[in-house]
TORSETI-308300 format. One record per atom (N, C-alpha, C): residue number from 1; residue in one letter; atom name; x, y, z. Coordinates in Angstrom, 2 decimals. Layout:
ATOM   k r  a      xx      yy      zz
ATOM NUM a CA       X       Y       Z
...
***
This chain:
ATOM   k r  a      xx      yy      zz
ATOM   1 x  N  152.04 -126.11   90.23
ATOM   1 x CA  153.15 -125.30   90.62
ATOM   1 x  C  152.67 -123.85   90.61
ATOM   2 x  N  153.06 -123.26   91.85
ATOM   2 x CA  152.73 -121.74   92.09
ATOM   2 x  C  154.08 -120.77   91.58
ATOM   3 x  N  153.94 -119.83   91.40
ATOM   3 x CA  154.88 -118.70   91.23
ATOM   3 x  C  154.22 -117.38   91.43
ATOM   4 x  N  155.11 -116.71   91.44
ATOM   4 x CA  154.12 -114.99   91.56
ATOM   4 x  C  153.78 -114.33   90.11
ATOM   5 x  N  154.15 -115.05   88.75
ATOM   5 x CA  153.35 -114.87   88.10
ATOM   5 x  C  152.58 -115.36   87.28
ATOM   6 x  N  152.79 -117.03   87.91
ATOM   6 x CA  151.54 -117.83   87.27
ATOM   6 x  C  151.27 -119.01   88.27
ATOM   7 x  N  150.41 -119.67   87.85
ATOM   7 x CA  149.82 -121.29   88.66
ATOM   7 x  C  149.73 -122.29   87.46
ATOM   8 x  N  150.15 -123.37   87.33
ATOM   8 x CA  149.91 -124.28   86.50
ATOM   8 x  C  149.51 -125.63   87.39
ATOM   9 x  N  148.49 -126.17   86.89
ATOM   9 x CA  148.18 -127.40   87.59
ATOM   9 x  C  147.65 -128.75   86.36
ATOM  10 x  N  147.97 -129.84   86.64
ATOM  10 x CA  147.70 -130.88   85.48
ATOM  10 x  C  146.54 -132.19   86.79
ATOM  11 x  N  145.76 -132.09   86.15
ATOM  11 x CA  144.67 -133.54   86.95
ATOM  11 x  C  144.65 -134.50   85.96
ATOM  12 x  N  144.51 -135.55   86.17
ATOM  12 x CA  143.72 -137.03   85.55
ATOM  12 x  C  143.32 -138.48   86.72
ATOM  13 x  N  142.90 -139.19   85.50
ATOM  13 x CA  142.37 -140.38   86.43
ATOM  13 x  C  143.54 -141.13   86.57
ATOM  14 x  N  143.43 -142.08   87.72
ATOM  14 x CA  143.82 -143.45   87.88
ATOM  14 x  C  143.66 -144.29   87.30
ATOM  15 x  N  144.69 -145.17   86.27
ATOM  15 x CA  143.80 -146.75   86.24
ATOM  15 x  C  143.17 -147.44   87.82
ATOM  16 x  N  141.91 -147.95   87.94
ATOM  16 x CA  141.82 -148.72   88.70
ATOM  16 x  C  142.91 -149.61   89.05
ATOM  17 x  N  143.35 -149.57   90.95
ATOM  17 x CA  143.70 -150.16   91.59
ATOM  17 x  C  145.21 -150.34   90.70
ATOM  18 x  N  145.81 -149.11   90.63
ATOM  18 x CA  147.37 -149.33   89.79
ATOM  18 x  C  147.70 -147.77   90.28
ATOM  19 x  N  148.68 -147.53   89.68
ATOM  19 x CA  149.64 -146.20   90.42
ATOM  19 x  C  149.88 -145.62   88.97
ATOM  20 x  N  148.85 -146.15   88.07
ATOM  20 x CA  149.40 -145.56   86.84
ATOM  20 x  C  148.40 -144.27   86.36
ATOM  21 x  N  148.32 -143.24   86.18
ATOM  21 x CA  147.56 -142.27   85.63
ATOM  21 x  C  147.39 -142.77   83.91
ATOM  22 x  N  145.70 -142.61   83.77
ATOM  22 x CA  144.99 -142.32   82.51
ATOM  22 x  C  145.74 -141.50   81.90
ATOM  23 x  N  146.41 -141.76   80.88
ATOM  23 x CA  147.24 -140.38   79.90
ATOM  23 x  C  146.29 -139.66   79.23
ATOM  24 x  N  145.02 -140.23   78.42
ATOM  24 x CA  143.70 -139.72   77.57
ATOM  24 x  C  143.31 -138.36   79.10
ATOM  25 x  N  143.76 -138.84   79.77
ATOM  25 x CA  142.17 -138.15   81.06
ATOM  25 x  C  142.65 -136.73   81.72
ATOM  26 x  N  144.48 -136.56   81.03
ATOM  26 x CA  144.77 -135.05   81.11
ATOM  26 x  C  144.22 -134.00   81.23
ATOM  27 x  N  144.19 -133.10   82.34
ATOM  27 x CA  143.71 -131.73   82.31
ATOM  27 x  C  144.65 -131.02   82.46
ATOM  28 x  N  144.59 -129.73   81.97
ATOM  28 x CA  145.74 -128.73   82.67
ATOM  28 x  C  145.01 -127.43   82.57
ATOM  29 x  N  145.60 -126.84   83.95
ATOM  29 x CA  145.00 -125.48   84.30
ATOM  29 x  C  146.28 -124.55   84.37
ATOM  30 x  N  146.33 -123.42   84.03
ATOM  30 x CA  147.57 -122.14   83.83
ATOM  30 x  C  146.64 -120.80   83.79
ATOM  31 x  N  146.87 -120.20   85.11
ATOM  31 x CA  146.32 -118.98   85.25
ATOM  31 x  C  147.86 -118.24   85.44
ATOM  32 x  N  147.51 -116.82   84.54
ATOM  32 x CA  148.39 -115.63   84.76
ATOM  32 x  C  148.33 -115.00   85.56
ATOM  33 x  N  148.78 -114.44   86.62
ATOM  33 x CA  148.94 -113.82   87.55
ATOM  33 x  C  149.24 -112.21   87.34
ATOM  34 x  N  149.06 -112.06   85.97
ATOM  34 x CA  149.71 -111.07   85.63
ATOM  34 x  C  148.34 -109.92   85.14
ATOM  35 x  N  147.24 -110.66   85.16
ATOM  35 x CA  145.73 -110.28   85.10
ATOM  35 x  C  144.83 -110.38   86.41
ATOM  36 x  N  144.15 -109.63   86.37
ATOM  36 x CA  142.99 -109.94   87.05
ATOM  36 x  C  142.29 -111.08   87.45
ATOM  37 x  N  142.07 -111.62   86.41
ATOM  37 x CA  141.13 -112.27   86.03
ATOM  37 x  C  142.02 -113.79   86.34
ATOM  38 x  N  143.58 -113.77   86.32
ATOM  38 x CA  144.15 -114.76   86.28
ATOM  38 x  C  144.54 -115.03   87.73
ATOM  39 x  N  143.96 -113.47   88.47
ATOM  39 x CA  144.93 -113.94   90.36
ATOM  39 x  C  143.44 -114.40   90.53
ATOM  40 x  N  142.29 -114.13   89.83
ATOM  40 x CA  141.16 -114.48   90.85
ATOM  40 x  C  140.70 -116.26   90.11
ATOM  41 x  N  141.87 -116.81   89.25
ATOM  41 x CA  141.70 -118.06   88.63
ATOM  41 x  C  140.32 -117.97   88.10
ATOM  42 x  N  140.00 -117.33   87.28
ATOM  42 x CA  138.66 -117.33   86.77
ATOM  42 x  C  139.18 -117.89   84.83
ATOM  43 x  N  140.32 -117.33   84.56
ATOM  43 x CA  140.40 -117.66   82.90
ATOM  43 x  C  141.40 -118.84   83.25
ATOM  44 x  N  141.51 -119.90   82.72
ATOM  44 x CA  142.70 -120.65   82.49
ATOM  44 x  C  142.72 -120.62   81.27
ATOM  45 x  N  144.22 -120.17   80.71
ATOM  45 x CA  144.47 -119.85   79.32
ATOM  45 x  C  145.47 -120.48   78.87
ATOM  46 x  N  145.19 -122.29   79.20
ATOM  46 x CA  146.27 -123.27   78.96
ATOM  46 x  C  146.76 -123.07   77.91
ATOM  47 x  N  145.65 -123.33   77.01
ATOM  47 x CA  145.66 -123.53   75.85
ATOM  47 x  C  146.25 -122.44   74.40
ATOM  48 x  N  146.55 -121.12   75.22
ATOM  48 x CA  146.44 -120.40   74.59
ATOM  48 x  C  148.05 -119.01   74.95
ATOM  49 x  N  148.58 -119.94   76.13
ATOM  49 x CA  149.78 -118.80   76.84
ATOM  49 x  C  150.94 -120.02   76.50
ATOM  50 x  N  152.07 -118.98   75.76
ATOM  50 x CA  153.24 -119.76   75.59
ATOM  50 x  C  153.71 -120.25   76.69
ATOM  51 x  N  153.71 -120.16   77.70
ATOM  51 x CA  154.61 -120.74   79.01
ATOM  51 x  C  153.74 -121.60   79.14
ATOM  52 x  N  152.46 -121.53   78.60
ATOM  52 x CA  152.37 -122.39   79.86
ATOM  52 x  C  152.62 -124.04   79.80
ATOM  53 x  N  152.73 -124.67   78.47
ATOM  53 x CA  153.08 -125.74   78.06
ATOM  53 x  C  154.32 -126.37   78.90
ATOM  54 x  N  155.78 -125.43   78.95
ATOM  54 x CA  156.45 -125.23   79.12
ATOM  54 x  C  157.01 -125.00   80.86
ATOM  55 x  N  155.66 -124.80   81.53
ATOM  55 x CA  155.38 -124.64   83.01
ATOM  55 x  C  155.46 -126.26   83.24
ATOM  56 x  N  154.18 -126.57   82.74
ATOM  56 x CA  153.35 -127.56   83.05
ATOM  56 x  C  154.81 -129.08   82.90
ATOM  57 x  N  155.53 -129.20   81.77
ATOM  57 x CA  156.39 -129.79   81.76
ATOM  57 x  C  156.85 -129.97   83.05
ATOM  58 x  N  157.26 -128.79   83.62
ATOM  58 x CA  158.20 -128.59   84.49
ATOM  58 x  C  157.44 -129.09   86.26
ATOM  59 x  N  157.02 -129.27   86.10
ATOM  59 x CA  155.46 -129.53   87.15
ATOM  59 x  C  156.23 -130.95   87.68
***
């Protein structure tokens, strides 16, 4: 999910040949838009920005 002042994105695997996503195989990406460094997606600061948990839900 885009906004103008952030991006949050979540990846994982497939089980083989099922429609079910790997829950272990979670990624999530949350760049700030509100930095530099966050319009040019260079920091993802999932782990570390209150929204962004809270984004990513919302995804």
């Amino acid at each position: 999910m885009r906004t103008h002042g952030y991006k949050v994105a979540a990846y994982a695997r497939w089980f083989e040949n099922t429609t079910r996503i790997d829950p272990k195989s979670l990624q999530y990406e949350f760049y700030d838009y509100g930095t530099e460094r966050g319009r040019l997606e260079l920091d993802n600061t999932f782990h570390c920005d209150r929204r962004a948990k809270a984004a990513a839900r919302s995804c």
